[in-house]
C-alpha atoms as an extended CHARMM CRD file, in Angstrom:
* protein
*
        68  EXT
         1         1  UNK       CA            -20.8530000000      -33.1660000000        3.3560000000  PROA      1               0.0000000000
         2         2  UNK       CA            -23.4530000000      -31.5470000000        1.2200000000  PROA      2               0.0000000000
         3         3  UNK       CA            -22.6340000000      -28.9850000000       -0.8610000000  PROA      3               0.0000000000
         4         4  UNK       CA            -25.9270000000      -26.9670000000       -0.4820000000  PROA      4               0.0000000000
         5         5  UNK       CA            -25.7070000000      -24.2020000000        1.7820000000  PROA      5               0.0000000000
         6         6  UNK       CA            -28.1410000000      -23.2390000000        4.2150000000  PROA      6               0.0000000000
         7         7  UNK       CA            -29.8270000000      -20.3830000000        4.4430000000  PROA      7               0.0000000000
         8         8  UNK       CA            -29.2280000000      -19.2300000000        8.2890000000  PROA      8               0.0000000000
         9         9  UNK       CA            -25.8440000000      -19.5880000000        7.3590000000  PROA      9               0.0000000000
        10        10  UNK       CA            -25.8910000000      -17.2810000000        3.6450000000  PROA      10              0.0000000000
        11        11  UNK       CA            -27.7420000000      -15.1630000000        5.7300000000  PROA      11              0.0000000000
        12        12  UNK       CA            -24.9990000000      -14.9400000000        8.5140000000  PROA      12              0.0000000000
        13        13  UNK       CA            -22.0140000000      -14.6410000000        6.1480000000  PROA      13              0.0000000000
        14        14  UNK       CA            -24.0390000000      -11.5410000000        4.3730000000  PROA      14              0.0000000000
        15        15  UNK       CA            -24.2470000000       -9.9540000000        7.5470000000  PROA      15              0.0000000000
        16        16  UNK       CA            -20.8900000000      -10.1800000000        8.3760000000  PROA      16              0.0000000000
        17        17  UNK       CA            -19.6370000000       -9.2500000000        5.0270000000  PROA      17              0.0000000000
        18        18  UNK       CA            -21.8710000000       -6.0880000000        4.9770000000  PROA      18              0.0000000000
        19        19  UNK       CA            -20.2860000000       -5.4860000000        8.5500000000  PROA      19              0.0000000000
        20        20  UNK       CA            -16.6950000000       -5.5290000000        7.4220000000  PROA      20              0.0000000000
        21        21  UNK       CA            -17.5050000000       -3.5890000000        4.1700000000  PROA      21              0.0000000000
        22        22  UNK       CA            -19.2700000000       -0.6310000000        6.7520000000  PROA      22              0.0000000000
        23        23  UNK       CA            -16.1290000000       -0.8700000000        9.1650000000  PROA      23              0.0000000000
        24        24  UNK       CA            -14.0120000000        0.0650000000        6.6270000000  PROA      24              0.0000000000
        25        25  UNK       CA            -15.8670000000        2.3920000000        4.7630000000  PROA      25              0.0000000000
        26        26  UNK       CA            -16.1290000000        4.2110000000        8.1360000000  PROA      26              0.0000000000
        27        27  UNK       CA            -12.0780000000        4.0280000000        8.5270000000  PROA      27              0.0000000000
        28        28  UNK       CA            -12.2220000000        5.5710000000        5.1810000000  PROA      28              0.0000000000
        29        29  UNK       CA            -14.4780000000        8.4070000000        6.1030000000  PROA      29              0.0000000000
        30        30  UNK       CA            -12.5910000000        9.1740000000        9.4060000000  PROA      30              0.0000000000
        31        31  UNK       CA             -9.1530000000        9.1890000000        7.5220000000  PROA      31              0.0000000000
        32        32  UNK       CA             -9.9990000000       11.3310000000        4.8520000000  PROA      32              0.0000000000
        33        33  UNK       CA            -10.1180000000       15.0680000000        6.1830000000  PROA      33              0.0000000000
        34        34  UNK       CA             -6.9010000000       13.9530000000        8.0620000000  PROA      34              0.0000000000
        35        35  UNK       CA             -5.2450000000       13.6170000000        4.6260000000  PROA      35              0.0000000000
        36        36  UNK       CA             -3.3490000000       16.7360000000        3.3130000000  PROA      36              0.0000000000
        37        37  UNK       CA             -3.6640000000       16.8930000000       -0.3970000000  PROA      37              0.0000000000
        38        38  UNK       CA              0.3850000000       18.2750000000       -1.9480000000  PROA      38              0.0000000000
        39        39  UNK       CA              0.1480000000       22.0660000000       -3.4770000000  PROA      39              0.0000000000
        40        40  UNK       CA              0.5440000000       21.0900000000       -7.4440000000  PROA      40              0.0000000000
        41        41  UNK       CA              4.3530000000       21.7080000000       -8.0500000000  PROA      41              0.0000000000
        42        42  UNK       CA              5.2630000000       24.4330000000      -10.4710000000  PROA      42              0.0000000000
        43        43  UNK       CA              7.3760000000       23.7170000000      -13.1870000000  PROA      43              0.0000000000
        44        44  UNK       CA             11.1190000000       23.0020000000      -13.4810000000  PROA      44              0.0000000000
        45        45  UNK       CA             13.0590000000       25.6300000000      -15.0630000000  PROA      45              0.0000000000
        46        46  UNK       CA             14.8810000000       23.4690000000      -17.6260000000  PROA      46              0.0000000000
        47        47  UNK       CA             19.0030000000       23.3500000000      -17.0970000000  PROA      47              0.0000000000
        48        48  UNK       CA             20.8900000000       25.8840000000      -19.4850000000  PROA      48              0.0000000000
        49        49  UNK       CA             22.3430000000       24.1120000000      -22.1070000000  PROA      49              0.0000000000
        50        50  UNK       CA             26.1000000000       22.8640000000      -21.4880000000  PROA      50              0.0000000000
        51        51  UNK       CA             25.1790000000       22.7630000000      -17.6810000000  PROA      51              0.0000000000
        52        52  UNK       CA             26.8330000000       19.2350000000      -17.1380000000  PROA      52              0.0000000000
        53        53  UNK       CA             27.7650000000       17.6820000000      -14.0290000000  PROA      53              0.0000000000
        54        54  UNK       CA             27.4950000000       20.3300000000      -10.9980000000  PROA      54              0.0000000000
        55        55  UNK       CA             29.2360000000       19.1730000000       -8.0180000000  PROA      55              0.0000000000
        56        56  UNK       CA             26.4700000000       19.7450000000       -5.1050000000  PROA      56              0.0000000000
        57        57  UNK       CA             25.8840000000       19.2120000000       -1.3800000000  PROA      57              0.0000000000
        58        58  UNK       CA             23.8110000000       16.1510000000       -1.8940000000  PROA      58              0.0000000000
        59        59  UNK       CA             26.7800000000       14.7660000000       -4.3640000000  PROA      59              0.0000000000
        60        60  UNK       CA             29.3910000000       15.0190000000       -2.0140000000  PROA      60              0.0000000000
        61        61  UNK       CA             27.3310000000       13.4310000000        0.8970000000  PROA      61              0.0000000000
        62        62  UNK       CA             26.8830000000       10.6490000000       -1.6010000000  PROA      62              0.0000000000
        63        63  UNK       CA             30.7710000000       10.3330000000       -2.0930000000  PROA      63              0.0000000000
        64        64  UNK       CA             31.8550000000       10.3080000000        1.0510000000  PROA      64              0.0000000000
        65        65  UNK       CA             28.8710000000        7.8560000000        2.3770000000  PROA      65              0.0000000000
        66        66  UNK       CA             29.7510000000        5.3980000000       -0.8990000000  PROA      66              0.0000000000
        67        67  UNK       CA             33.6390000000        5.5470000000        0.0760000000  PROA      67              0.0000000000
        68        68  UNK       CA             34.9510000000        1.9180000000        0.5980000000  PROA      68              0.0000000000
């Protein structure tokens, strides 16, 4: 087998490369107004000091899911 190429054939896998490479730049372009960018999150009001452990909703469903 020789390992010169020949042109028809370079000139066949450019074509499909630039095909593939178009296809999915034009998923891309479809997609993106469909994306919602996320509202920038204001800050965290940081926990008073001496706040410790606070026994919550989520905590408890956490327990009782984790229970052997």
């Amino acid at each position: 087998m020789s390992s010169n190429k020949s042109g028809a054939d370079m000139k066949r896998r450019g074509f499909l490369l630039a095909g593939s490479v178009g296809a999915a730049g034009a998923v891309a372009v479809a997609i993106a107004p469909a994306v919602k960018h996320a509202a920038p999150v204001a800050a965290a009001k940081p926990a008073p000091e001496g706040a410790g452990y606070q026994d919550t909703d989520h905590v408890r469903t956490y327990y009782d899911l984790a229970r052997v």
